[in-house]
N, C-alpha and C positions, 0 to 999 in steps of 0.2 A: 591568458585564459585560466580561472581558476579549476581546482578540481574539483568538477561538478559530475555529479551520479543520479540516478533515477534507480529504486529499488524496491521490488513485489516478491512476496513469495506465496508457496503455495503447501499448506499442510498435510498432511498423512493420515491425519485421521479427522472425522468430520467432528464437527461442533457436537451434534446429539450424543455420538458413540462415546464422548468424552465425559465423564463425571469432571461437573464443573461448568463443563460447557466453554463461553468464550474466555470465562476467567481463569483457562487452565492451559494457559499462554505456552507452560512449563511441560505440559504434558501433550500436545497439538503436533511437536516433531516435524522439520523440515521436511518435506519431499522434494520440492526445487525453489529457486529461488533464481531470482534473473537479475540483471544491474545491467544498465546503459550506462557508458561512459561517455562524456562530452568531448573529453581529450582523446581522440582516435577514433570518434564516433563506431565505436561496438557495443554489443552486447555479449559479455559475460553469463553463462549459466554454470549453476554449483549444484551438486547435487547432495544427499543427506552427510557425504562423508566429506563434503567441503567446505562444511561451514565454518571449519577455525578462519580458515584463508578467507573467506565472506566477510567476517569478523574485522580479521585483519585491515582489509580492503576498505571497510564502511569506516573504522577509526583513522583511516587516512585522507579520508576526503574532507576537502572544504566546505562541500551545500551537498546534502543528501535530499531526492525531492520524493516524492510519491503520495499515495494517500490512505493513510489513516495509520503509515509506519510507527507513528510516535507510541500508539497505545495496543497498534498488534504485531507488524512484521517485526518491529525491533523487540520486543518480548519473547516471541516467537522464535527469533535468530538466537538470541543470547538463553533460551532457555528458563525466563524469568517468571514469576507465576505472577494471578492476579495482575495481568497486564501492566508487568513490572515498567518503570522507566529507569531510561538509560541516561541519565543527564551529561554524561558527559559529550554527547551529540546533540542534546538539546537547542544549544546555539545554532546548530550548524543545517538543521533540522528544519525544512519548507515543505509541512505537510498539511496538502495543500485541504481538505479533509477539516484540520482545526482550525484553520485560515475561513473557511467557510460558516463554523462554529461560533468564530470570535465575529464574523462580522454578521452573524444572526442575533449575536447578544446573550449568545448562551458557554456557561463555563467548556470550555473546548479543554479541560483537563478534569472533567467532571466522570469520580468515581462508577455512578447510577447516571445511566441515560433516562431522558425524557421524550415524551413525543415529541417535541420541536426536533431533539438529536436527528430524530429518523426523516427519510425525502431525501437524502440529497448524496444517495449511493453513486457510485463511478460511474456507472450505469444510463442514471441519470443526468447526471451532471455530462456523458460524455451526450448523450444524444440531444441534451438543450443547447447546450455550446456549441458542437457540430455537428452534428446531424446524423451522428453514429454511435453504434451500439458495440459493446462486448462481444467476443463470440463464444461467451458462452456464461455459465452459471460458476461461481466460485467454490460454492457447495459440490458440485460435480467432479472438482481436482481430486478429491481424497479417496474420491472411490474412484478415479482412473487410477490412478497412483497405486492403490491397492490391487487393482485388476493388472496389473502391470503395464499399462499405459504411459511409462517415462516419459516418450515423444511425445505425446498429447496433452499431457501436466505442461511439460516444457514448451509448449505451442503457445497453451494458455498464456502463462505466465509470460512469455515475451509481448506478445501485443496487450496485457497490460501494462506489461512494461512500455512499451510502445506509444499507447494512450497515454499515458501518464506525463510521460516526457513531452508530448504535444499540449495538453493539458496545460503542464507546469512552465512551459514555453509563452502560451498564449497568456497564461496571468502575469507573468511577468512584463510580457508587453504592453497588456489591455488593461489589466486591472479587475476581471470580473469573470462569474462564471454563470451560465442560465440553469435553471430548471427544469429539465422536459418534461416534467409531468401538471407544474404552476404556470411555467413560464416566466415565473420573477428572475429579475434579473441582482445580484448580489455585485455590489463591488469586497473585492477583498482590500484589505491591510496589508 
């Protein structure tokens, strides 16, 4: 078995409150972050002061899977502005998010999103493919977090880590993910 990981995190401060907004990847600040491991089937949670070891842990794995890690969480982790990338995980990197992008036809490393970008949030995508939703808003982490809500960020953050790995499971088997809001049915790449 290789070493295969699923990984989400959740920021500290919200998108508005931040000059810059979502392109200030550098300045968003972990609050938690979660990772499933495949080998021991656990889940890992790190908190603001863990992230070197997160680091660590994410440049030692084989396939890191999740969605939309490539242009937020790993920016995000690594501190990097303007939804920096991290190419040296690039290979390794099943996100499943630009998997989705490339088989819309649209640039899934494209600096400026378009309306086509938008539809096809986790959200989404969890409730067309299976029939279930998030439990909750991702905009809502930063201000539990703030409110000092640890447990509750880290709650978050696990079932989508959760979802994700089911998600990233199902594609690998199937090949596709639905749309709850279209209903189109997408194969991936």
């Amino acid at each position: 078995m290789i070493d295969h990981v699923v990984v989400d995190v959740e920021i500290q401060k919200t998108i508005e409150e931040t000059p810059g907004g979502w392109d200030s990847t550098d300045k968003l600040g972990v609050a938690v972050a979660c990772l499933w491991e495949y080998k021991g089937e656990r889940m890992r949670i790190y908190g603001p002061d863990e992230i070197p070891a997160l680091r660590e842990r994410l440049l030692k794995a084989e396939r890191i899977s999740g969605y939309n890690i490539y242009r937020f969480d790993y920016p995000v982790i690594w501190g990097l502005p303007n939804r920096g990338r991290m190419e040296i995980l690039k290979d390794r990197t099943n996100d499943i998010l630009q998997r989705i992008w490339r088989a819309c036809g649209l640039d899934d490393d494209a600096v400026d999103f378009t309306e086509l970008h938008k539809g096809w949030s986790l959200n989404t995508v969890m409730e067309g493919t299976f029939g279930t939703t998030k439990i909750g808003y991702g905009g809502d982490a930063p201000k539990w977090w703030q409110a000092g809500q640890w447990a509750r960020v880290a709650n978050y953050c696990a079932d989508d880590v959760a979802l994700e790995r089911d998600l990233a499971n199902f594609v690998d088997k199937y090949g596709f993910v639905v749309n709850g809001k279209t209903g189109q049915v997408l194969r991936l790449k």
